[in-house]
Each structure stands twice: as C-alpha cells, then as structure tokens.
C-alpha positions, 0 to 999 in steps of 0.5 A, spaced: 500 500 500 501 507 498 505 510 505 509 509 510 507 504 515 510 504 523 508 505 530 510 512 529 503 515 525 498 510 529 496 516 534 496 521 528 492 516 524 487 515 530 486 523 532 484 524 525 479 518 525 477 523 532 477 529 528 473 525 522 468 523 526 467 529 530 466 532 524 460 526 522 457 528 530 457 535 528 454 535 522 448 532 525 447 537 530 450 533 536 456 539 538 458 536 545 460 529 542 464 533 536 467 538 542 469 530 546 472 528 539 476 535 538 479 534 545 481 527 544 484 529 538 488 534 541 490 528 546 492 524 540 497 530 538 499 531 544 503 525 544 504 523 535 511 527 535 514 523 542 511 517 540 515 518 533 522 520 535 522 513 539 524 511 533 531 512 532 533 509 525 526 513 521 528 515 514 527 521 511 522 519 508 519 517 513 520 523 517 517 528 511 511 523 511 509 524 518 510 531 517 506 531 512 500 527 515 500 531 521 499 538 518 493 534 515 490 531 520 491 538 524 487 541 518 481 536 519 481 536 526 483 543 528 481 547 522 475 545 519 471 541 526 472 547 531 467 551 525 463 545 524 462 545 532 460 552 532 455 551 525 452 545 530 451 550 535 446 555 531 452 560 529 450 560 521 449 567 519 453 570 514 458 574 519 459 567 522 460 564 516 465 568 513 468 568 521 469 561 521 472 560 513 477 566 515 478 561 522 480 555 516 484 559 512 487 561 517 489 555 519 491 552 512 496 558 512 499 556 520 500 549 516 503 550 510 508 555 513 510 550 518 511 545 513 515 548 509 519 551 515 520 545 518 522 541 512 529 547 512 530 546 519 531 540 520 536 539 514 540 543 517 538 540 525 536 535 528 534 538 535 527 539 538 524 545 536 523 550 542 518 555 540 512 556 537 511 562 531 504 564 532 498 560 536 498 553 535 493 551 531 493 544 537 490 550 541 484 549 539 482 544 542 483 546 550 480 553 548 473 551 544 471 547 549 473 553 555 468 557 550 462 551 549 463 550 557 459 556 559 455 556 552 448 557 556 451 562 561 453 567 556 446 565 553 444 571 548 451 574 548 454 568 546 452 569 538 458 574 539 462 572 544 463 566 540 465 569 534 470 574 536 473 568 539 474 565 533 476 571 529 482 573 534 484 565 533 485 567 525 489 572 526 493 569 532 494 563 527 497 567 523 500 573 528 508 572 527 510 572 535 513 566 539 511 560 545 516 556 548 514 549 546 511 545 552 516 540 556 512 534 559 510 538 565 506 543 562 503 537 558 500 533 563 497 540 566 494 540 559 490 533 560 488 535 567 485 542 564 481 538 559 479 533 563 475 538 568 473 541 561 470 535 560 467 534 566 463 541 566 461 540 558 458 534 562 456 537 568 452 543 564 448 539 560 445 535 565 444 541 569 442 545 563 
C-alpha cells in the first residue's frame, strides 16, 4: 500500500479518525460529542511527535511523511471541526460564516508555513524545536471547549462572544510572535485542564 507504515503515525492516524468523526457528530447537530472528539484529538497530538522520535533509525522519508500527515490531520481536526462545532451550535449567519472560513484559512496558512519551515530546519538540525511562531493551531482544542463550557451562561451574548473568539484565533494563527514549546510538565497540566473541561461540558448539560 501507498505510505509509510510504523508505530510512529498510529496516534496521528487515530486523532484524525477523532477529528473525522467529530466532524460526522457535528454535522448532525450533536456539538458536545464533536467538542469530546476535538479534545481527544488534541490528546492524540499531544503525544504523535514523542511517540515518533522513539524511533531512532526513521528515514527521511519517513520523517517528511509524518510531517506531512500531521499538518493534515491538524487541518481536519483543528481547522475545519472547531467551525463545524460552532455551525452545530446555531452560529450560521453570514458574519459567522465568513468568521469561521477566515478561522480555516487561517489555519491552512499556520500549516503550510510550518511545513515548509520545518522541512529547512531540520536539514540543517536535528534538535527539538523550542518555540512556537504564532498560536498553535493544537490550541484549539483546550480553548473551544473553555468557550462551549459556559455556552448557556453567556446565553444571548454568546452569538458574539463566540465569534470574536474565533476571529482573534485567525489572526493569532497567523500573528508572527513566539511560545516556548511545552516540556512534559506543562503537558500533563494540559490533560488535567481538559479533563475538568470535560467534566463541566458534562456537568452543564445535565444541569442545563
């Protein structure tokens, strides 16, 4: 079969099932079960570059291959499904439209430019990359369910709030400024805020 096949992309495999069935989800009108999918996307991409460098004797082929998938499963789970969440929810008006092709479009640019940036780096290095140029599009999947979890609190505001959420998502994308790359620490602190993310998502809809 066409590829390259080893235990390094199977969390890159498994968070774009994550992102395409939360996709399917949202399509149906089911937004909190697509926000569960985009987070557990999120922990699937959390750990897919750890996982990959374990194996030490990768070709470069197969490095430019993971690079590759990883922009394009980001692309489906982290730039086309947080719009499809918000959609899901109610916010189809025009603006809410052009907000959210701006938010994929966006993201599609972060991607490419990483690609290529990436590529030319480590031609001439193999140390981990320590910072980050611009909001990882990653980030989304801690941020949307933040903004989702108090989606009733908001009530008529959250229209709004919603899209100016979104919109300064876009621009942070694309904005040229740096983040330093999380250590292991920082990503377990993650996993503990998405875990309490999840259990409001949970407690607001059974109290709502």
């Amino acid at each position: 079969m066409i590829g390259f096949y080893s235990y390094t992309v199977i969390l890159t495999f498994a968070g774009f099932v994550c992102g395409s069935v939360g996709l399917y989800f949202a399509a149906h009108g089911s937004t909190n079960a697509a926000i569960i999918m985009l987070m557990l996307a999120g922990f699937c991409d959390m750990f897919d570059g750890k996982v990959a460098k374990t194996k030490k004797n990768r070709t470069p082929e197969e490095c430019r291959f993971g690079i590759q998938i990883d922009s394009l499963s980001d692309m489906v789970c982290f730039g086309l499904l947080p719009p499809m969440i918000a959609f899901s929810a109610g916010l189809q008006k025009p603006l809410h439209i052009a907000v959210f092709s701006c938010f994929s479009l966006a993201g599609l640019i972060r991607l490419a430019y990483f690609n290529v940036t990436e590529e030319d780096r480590q031609k001439v290095t193999t140390e981990r990359r320590k910072v980050y140029e611009g909001l990882p599009v990653t980030s989304v999947a801690l941020l949307i369910p933040v903004l989702f979890a108090f989606r009733r609190d908001l009530g008529d505001m959250f229209p709004t709030v919603a899209t100016v959420v979104y919109a300064v998502i876009a621009c942070a994308f694309i904005t040229r400024f740096t983040l330093k790359k999380p250590g292991m620490r920082a990503m377990l602190l993650f996993i503990v805020i998405g875990v309490l993310e999840l259990l409001l998502l949970i407690y607001k809809h059974h109290t709502r």
